[in-house]
N, C-alpha and C positions, 0 to 999 in steps of 0.2 A: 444647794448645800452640798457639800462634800461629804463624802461618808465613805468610810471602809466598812464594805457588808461585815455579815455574819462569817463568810468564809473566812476571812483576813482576821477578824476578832479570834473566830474558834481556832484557828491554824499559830496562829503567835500562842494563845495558851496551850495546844498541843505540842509545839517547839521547844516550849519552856522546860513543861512537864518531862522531856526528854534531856533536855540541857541541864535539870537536874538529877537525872540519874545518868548523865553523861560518866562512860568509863568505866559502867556497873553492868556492862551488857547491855542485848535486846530488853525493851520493855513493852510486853503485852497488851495488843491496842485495848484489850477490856480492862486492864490495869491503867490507862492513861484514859479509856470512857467512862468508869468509874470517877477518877478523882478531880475529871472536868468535868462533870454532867455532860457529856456528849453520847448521844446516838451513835452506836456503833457503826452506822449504815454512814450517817454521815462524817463521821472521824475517818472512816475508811477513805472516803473519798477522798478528803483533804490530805491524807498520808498517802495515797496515791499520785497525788500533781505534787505534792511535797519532796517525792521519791521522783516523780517526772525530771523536777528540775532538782535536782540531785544533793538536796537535802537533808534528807534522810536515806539510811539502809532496811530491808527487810531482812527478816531472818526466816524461814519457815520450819516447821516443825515445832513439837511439844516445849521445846525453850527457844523459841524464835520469840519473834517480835519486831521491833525499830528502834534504831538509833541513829543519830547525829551521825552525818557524812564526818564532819568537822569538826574540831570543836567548835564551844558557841563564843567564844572568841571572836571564832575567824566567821562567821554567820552574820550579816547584816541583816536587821530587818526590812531594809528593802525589798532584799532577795526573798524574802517569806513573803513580804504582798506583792510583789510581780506575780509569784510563782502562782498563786494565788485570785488574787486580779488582774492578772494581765499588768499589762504597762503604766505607769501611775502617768497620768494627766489629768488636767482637772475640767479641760474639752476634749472630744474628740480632733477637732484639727490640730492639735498640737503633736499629736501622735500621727494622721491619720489625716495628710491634706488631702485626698480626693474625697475627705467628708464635708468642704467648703468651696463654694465655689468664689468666695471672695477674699481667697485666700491671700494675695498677693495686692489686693486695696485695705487690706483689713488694721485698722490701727489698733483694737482692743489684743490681737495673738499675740502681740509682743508683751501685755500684761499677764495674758495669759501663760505662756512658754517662760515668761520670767518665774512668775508662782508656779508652774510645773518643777520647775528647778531649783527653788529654794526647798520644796516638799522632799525630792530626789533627794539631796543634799542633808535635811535633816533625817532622813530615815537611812541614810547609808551611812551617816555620821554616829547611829546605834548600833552594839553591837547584841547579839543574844546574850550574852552574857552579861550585857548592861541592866537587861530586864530581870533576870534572877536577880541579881545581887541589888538591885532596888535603885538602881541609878537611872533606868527609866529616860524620856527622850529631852527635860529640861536641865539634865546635870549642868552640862556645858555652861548652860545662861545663865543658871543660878550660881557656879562657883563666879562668873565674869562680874556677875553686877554687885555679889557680894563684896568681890577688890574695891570698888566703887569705878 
């Protein structure tokens, strides 16, 4: 089964929470661990690889905090679960041939690297700011099939 852990879960709702107070300043991680229920210890983390892959900014000091590199706009959620989990694949060899050794006889990677890249493609096709404002990752389909 595929899963995007907890990291990816908790790191999109700390994104958000910042995306909307985008342009209002730093926001205090205990003001964004309060109003997602996250552990401090762990929000830290997640806004540290977040900050890693340049994400977000820190502020330090008594009005420091974090804020959006970018706006959320320009923010894919892709880029929030790479940052996050690493590389989206949904095998190791698709990412990661010397983790196969039958790499090059293998007729299922070609199913595999195909669904790795429709995954890609719909998570880069979000933007953060599609997630505040409640358009979320089926807009696209659902305005298409509503045409008929």
């Amino acid at each position: 089964m595929l899963k995007v852990s907890t990291k990816g879960r908790y790191g999109l709702r700390a994104m958000m929470d910042l995306a909307q107070h985008y342009g209002q300043g730093p926001v205090m991680m205990s003001d964004i661990s309060r109003s997602q229920g996250l552990s401090r210890k762990y929000l830290h983390a997640l806004l540290t690889s977040l900050r890693e892959a340049g994400l977000v900014h820190s502020v330090l000091g008594a009005k420091g905090g974090y804020y959006l590199a970018k706006p959320p706009l320009e923010i894919r959620v892709r880029e929030i679960v790479e940052a996050l989990e690493g590389p989206i694949s949904v095998v190791d060899c698709v990412t990661k041939a010397d983790k196969c050794g039958k790499l090059d006889s293998c007729a299922a990677r070609l199913v595999w690297t195909n669904l790795t890249a429709v995954i890609t493609k719909a998570l880069d096709g979000v933007t953060l700011d599609d997630f505040v404002n409640g358009s979320g990752l089926l807009a696209d389909d659902s305005r298409s099939n509503a045409r008929g």
